[in-house]
C-alpha positions, 0 to 999 in steps of 0.5 A: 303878505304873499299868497301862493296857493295850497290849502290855505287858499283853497275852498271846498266845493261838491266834496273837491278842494279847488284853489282860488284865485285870492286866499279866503284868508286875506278877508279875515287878515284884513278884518282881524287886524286893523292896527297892521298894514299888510300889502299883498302880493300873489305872483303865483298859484300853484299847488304845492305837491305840483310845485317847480322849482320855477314857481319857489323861484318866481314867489320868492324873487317877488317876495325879494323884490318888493321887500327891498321896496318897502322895507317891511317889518316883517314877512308872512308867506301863505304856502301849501303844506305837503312841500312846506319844507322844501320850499321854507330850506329854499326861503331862509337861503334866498331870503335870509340876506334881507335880515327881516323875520319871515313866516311861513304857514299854511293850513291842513284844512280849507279854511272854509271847512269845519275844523279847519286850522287856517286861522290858528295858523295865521294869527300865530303867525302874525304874532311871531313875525311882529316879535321878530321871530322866523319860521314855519308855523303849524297847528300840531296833531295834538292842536298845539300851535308850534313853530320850527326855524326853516332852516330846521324843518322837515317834512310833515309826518302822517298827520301834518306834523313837520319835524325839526332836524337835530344836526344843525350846523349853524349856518349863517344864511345872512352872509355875503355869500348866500346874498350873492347866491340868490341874486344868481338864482333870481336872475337865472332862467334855466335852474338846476336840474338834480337828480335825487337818487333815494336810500332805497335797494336798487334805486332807479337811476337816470342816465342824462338830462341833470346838472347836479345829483343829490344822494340822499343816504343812510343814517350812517352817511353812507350810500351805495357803494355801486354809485362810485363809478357813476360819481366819478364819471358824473363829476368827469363831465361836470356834473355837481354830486352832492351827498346829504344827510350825513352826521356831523360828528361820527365815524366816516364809513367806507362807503361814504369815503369812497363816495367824496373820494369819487367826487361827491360832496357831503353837506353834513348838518342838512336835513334832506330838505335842506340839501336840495335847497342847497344844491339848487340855489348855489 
């Protein structure tokens, strides 16, 4: 089991909710279920709407690490919920080669508040992994305990609720080359710098200090037409574009066209999400 903070980890105190050192939760897990062994590791605390790129690198290069030590049965990762997603798209690439179910979960509520949804969470969680299963684990709006496979989910809706993308393309993340991909992330000490450009009117753009750009687009897997030039120089100087979402399976509009002409890659099948994680781990 991993512990890397969010308010899962967290207690209330004068009305503020302040992160521990050591998740409330890891004294109820090792209470709660004395027929399973869990080790613990915590290689870092961070809450998730600060997050780095950094600190998912450090947690799941810890993860991967003593994984391939101790050939667990199974994985759960305590993680904060408001970049929950992010971080599971990353999980599933840098630790999908390992071929051992993992899970993800963390709580909407400090688990030392009334209502709070920590232990739910966790006891689902236990039993998925023990059953082989992989994902993120949540307690829904409605009170239902679910669980969305990583490489599907998206971020949570008003009330905590995370989606499931309906475009998947079935990519096998336990193949050779997501293997090597995350052994040069772990390894790297300078990731990825992206620039995310939003489907918005008139987007602010940045002018230099990136190494790779992710236009997130419209439904229709468009974006705006102004940024061909901008591609195109990027791309001249070696600046990796990609472009996602985009559907698998429709008719290609101009302006996407004029987009991957210029240079810009499409990474149909992903979820915005998952196009990050992507574009940072390869």
């Amino acid at each position: 089991m991993t512990a890397s903070g969010g308010t899962v980890s967290s207690s209330v105190s004068d009305g503020l909710v302040r992160l521990e050192k050591e998740s409330p939760i890891i004294s109820y897990i090792s209470g709660h279920y004395p027929g399973i062994g869990f080790e613990l590791i915590s290689p870092a605390n961070y809450s998730s709407e600060n997050a780095r790129p950094e600190d998912y690198r450090d947690v799941l290069k810890a993860v991967s690490e003593e994984s391939a030590k101790t050939r667990p049965d199974g994985i759960i990762i305590l993680h904060g919920t408001d970049t929950m997603a992010y971080f599971a798209q990353l999980a599933v690439r840098a630790l999908g080669h390992m071929k051992i179910p993992f899970v993800i979960t963390g709580s909407k509520i400090p688990p030392d508040s009334e209502g709070t949804d920590a232990f739910n969470n966790i006891d689902f969680a236990v039993k998925k992994v023990t059953e082989g299963d992989s994902g993120v684990v949540f307690s829904t709006h409605s009170g239902e305990l679910a669980i969305v496979p990583a490489d599907k989910v998206t971020s949570p809706d008003i009330y905590g609720d995370y989606g499931v993308w309906p475009d998947s393309a079935g990519t096998d993340y336990s193949s050779e080359r997501y293997k090597r991909a995350a052994e040069a992330f772990f390894a790297s000490e300078k990731l990825h710098r992206i620039q995310v450009i939003p489907a918005a009117p008139t987007p602010g753009i940045l002018e230099e200090g990136f190494d790779t750009v992710l236009i997130t687009c419209h439904h229709s897997g468009t974006a705006d037409v102004k940024l061909v030039p901008k591609v195109r120089k990027w791309t001249a100087k070696g600046i990796r574009c990609f472009m996602a979402p985009v559907p698998r399976n429709s008719n290609i509009y101009e302006s996407r066209a004029m987009l991957e002409q210029a240079g810009c890659k499409a990474l149909p099948g992903m979820p915005p999400e998952g196009a990050w994680a992507e574009a940072l781990i390869t």
